[in-house]
C-alpha positions in Angstrom: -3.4 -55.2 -20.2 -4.7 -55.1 -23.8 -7.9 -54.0 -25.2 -10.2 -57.1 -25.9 -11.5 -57.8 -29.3 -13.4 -58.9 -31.9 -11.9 -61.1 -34.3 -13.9 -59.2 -36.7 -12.9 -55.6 -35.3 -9.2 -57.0 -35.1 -9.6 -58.0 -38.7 -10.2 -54.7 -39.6 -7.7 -53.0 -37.5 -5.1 -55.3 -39.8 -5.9 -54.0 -42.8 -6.3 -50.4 -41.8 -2.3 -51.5 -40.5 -1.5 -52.9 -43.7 -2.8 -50.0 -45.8 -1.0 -47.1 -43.2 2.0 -49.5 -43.7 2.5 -49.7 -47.0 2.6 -46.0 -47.4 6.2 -46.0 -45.3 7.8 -47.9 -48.2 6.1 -51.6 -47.2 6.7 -51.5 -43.7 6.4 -54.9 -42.4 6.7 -57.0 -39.1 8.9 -59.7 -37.7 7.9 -62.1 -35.0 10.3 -64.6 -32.6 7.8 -68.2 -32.8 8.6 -68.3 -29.1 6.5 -66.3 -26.9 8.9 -64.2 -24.3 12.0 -63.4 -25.7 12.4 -60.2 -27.3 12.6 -60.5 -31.5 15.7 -60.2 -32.7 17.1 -59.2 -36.7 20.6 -59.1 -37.5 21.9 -55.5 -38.2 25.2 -54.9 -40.2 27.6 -54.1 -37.5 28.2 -50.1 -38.6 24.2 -50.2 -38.2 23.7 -51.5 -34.6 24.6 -48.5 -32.4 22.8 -46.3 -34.6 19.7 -48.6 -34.3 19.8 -49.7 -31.2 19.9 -45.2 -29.9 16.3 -45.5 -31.8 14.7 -48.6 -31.1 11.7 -48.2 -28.7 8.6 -50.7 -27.6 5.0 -49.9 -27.6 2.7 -51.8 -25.4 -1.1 -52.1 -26.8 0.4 -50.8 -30.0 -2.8 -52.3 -32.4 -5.0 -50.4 -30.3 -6.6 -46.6 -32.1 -4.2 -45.1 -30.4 -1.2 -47.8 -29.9 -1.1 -48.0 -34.0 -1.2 -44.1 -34.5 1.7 -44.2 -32.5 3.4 -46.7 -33.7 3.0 -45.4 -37.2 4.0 -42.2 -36.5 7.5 -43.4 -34.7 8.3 -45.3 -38.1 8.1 -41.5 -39.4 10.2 -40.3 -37.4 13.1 -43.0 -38.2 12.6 -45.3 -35.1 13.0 -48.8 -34.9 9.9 -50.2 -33.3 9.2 -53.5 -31.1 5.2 -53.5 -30.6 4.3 -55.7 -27.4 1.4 -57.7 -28.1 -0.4 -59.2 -25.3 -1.5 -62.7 -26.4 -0.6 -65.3 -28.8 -4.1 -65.1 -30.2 -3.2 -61.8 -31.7 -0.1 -62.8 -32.5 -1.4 -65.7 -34.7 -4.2 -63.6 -36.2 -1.6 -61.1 -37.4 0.6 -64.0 -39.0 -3.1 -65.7 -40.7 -3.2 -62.3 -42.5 0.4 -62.5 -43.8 1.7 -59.5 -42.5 4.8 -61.2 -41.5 7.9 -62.3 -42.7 10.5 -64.3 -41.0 12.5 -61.3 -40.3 11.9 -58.1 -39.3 11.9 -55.5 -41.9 11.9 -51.4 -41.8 12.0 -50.9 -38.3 9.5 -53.3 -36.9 9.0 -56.3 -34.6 6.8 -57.8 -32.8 6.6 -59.3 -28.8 5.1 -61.3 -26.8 4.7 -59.2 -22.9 2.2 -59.5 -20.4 1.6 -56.5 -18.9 1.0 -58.4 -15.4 3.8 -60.1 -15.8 7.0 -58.5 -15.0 9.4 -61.3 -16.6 7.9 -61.1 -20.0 8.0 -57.3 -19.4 11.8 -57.1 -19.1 12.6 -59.8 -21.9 10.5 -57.2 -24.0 12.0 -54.1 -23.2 15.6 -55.3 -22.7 17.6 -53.5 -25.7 15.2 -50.7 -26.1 16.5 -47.3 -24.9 12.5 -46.0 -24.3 9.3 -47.3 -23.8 5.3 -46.1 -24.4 3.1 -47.3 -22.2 -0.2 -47.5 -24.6 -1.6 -50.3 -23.3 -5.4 -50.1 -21.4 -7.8 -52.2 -20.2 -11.4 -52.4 -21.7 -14.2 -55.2 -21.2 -16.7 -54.9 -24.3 -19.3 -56.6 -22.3 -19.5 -54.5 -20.0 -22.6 -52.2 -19.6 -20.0 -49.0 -19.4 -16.6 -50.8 -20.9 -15.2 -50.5 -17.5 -16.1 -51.8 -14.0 -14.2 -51.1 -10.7 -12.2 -54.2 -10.9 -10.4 -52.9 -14.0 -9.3 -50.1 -12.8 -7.3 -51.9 -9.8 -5.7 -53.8 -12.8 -4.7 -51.1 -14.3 -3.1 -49.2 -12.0 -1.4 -52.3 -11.1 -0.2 -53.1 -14.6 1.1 -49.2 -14.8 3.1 -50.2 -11.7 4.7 -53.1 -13.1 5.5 -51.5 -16.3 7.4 -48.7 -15.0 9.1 -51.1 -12.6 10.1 -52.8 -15.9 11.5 -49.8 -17.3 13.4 -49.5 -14.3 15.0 -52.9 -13.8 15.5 -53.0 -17.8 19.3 -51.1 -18.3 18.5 -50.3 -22.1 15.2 -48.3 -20.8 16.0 -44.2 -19.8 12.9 -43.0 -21.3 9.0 -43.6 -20.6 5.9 -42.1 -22.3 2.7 -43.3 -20.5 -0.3 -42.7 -22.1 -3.0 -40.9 -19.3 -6.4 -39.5 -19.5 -7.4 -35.9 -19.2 -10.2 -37.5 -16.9 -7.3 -38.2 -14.6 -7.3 -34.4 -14.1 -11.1 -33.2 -14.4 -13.2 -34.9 -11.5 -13.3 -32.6 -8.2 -15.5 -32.2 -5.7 -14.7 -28.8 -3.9 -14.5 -26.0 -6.6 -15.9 -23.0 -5.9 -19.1 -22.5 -7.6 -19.3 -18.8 -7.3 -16.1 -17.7 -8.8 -16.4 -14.8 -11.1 -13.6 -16.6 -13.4 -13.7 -19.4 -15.0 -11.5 -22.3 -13.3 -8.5 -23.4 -15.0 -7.6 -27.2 -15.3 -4.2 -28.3 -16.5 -1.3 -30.5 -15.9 -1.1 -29.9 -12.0 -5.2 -30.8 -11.7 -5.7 -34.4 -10.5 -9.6 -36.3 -10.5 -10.5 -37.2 -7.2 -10.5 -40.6 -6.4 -12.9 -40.6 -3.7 -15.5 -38.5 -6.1 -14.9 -41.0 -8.8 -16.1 -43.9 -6.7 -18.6 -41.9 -5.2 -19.6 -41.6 -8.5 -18.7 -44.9 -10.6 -16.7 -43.1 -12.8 -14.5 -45.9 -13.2 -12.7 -45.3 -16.3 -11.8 -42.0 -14.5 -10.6 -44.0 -11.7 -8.5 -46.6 -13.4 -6.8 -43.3 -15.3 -5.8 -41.1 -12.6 -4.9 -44.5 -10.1 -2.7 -45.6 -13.3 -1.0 -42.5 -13.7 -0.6 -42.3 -9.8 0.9 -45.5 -9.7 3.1 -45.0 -12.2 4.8 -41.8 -10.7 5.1 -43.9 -7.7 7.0 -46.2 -9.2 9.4 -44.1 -10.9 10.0 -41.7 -8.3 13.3 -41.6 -6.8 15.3 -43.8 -10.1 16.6 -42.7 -12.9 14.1 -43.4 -15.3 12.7 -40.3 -17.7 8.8 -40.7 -17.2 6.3 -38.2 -19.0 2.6 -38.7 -19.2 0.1 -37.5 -22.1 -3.5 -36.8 -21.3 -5.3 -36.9 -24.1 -9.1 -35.9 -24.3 -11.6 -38.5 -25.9 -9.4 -39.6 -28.7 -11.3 -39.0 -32.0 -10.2 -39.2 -35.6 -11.0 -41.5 -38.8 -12.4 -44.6 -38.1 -12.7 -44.0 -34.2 -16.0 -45.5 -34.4 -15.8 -48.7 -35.5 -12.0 -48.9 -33.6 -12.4 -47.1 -30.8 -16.1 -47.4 -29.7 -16.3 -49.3 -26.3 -12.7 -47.3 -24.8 -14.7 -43.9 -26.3 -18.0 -44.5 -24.0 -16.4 -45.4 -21.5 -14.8 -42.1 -21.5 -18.5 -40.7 -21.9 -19.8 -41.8 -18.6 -20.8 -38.4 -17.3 -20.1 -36.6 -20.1 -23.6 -34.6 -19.5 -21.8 -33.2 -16.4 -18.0 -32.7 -18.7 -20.0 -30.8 -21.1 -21.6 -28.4 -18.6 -18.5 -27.5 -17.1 -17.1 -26.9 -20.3 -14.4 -29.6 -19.9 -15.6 -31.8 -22.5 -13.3 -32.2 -25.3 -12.0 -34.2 -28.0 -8.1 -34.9 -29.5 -7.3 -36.2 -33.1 -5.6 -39.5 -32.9 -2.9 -38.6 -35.3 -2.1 -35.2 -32.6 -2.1 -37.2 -29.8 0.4 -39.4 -31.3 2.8 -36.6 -32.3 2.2 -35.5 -29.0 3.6 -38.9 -28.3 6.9 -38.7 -30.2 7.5 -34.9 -29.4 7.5 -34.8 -26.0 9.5 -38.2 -26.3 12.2 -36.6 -28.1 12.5 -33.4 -26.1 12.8 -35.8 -22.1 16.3 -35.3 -23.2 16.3 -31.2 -22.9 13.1 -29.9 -20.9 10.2 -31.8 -21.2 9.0 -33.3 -18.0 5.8 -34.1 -16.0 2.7 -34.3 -17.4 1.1 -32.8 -20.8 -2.5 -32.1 -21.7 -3.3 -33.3 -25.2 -6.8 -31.7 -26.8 -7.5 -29.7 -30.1 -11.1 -28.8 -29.3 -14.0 -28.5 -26.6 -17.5 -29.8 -27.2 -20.0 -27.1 -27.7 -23.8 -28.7 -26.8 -25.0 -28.5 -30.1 -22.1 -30.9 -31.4 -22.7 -33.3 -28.7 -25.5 -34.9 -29.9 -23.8 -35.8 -33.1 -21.0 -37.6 -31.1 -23.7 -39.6 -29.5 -25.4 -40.2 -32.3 -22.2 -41.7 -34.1 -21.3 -43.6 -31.1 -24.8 -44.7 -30.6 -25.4 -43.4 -27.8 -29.1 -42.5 -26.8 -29.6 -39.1 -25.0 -31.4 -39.5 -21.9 -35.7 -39.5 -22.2 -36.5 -35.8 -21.1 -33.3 -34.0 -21.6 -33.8 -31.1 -23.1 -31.7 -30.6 -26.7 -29.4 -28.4 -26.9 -30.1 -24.8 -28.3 -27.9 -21.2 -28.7 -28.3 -20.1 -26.1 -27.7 -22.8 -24.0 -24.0 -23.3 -25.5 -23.4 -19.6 -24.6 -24.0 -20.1 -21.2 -20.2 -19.3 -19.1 -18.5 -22.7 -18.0 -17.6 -22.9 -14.7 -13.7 -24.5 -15.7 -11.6 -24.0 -18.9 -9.0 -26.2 -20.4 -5.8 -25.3 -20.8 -3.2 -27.4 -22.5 -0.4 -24.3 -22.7 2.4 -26.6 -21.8 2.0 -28.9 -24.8 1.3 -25.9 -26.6 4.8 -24.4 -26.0 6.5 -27.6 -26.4 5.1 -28.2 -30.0 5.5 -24.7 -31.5 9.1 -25.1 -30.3 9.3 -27.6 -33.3 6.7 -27.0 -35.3 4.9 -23.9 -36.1 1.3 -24.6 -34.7 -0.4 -25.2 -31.5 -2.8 -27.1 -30.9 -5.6 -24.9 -29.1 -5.2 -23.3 -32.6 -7.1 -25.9 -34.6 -10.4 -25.5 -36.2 -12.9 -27.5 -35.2 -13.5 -30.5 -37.4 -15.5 -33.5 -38.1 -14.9 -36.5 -35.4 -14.4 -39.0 -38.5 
């Protein structure tokens, strides 16, 4: 589906790319002229088994959080095909000569429509796993979103995962979620002594979300439904990652429309305590963690978020999102952020998983600055 952009945002996506590229060595691209097929390089013949065990595609891969992951699979020694979504971007990339004419340290690019299954296949054919990235965002819309993109979404998350199923290569899938698709209910108890927990087994309501026009929250948890649906009963590996409003350097100026869309109703999030906010460069080891444990236990889905929004930090997220608070709301004071939320966040699973590998967990984090 592909996030629509400026060509002058998309300009500077490139060179934030170019810089965060050069730091792996000069990390470059290689595009196929011919929109379809997937790229191809030649690979010594003691190299090709080896490679072909760690090459993996990424749809929406120049989005915030597409590129973080991206990047951060070049760390970890895989080969990488990034699906782009139209030959427009395709031909911006090549104006800023990022390309050669072969594809250098572990990178390629695509061309796949996300609605189209064909292109799909031809994309993912010869990759062992895929991460599903991609999402749908209208920047001239009041809210980002509308109703009508989240019916594409979900239907673009059923034809990827139906890709990753007809596609022999494919055994693994790492779809990118929302932890919206787990926060929006309507029949919680209000008078429990106890905070209510949310994690992975929580799902929004759809009905509520209508009810509602939380549509970004709606085109989340239908996307994430769908693609569940899809991949039940086969024997494709599927994880999902639900990250909280990505944040992270430059999330401003990259991430702006996709991050207040996520906002709608964020008033109510922050009240109930289940306003939070993940760094881009966690959610995207998040991404490659869970990835490489679908092998041993990893399965299902995995909240991703390093801290909650207090009310007193809210209004400087609004502020550099530019959002305006609404006329008469009061602003936020101590004791107000002491006040008990009715629902706590809990992203254990994740938690366990990372400190596995890593010493750290995430809930661990200090809070820190959103840029």
């Amino acid at each position: 589906m592909g996030v629509l952009r400026s060509t002058q945002s998309l300009e500077a996506e490139v060179e934030e790319m170019r810089a965060a590229l050069l730091l792996h060595g000069g990390a470059g691209f290689g595009a196929r002229r011919s929109g379809g097929a997937a790229a191809k390089r030649v690979a010594r013949p003691e190299e090709a088994a080896g490679a072909e065990a760690r090459t993996v595609c990424v749809t929406g891969g120049t989005s915030f959080v597409g590129f973080a992951v991206v990047d951060r699979l070049l760390r970890h020694g895989y080969n990488v095909r990034l699906a782009l979504e139209t030959q427009e971007d395709l031909d911006k990339l090549r104006e800023m000569e990022m390309f050669g004419e072969n594809g250098r340290d572990g990178v390629w690019t695509v061309m796949a429509n996300v609605m189209d299954p064909v292109s799909l296949h031809e994309a993912f054919d010869g990759c062992v796993g895929v991460f599903h990235t991609s999402s749908l965002v209208d920047p001239g819309g009041i809210s980002g979103y509308t109703k009508h993109m989240a019916r594409l979404e979900a239907k673009a998350a059923e034809l990827v995962v139906e890709a990753c199923v007809r596609t022999e290569s494919v055994r693994k899938c790492v779809f990118t979620s929302s932890l919206l698709a787990c926060v929006w209910r309507q029949n919680y108890a209000s008078d429990r002594r106890l905070p209510t927990t949310i994690d992975e087994n929580c799902w929004s309501d759809e009905s509520f979300c209508r009810d509602n026009k939380l549509w970004f929250s709606l085109g989340k948890t239908m996307a994430e439904k769908a693609a569940w649906r899809a991949a039940r009963g086969t024997d494709l590996k599927l994880v999902t990652i639900c990250p909280a409003l990505v944040t992270g350097p430059g999330f401003r100026r990259r991430n702006p429309t996709p991050s207040i869309a996520y906002l709608k109703g964020a008033h109510t999030m922050l009240a109930e305590g289940l306003l939070a906010t993940a760094n881009v460069e966690r959610v995207a080891e998040a991404h490659v963690r869970v990835y490489e444990e679908m092998n041993g236990t990893a399965g299902g889905r995995y909240i991703c978020y390093d801290h909650v929004v207090r009310r007193a930090e809210f209004a400087e997220l609004q502020r550099q999102l530019g959002i305006r608070a609404p006329a008469g709301r009061a602003p936020a004071t101590a004791e107000t952020d002491d006040r008990a939320a009715r629902f706590e966040l809990c992203n254990r699973k994740l938690t366990a998983l990372m400190s596995a590998r890593r010493r750290c967990t995430y809930d661990a984090y200090l809070p820190e600055p959103y840029e």
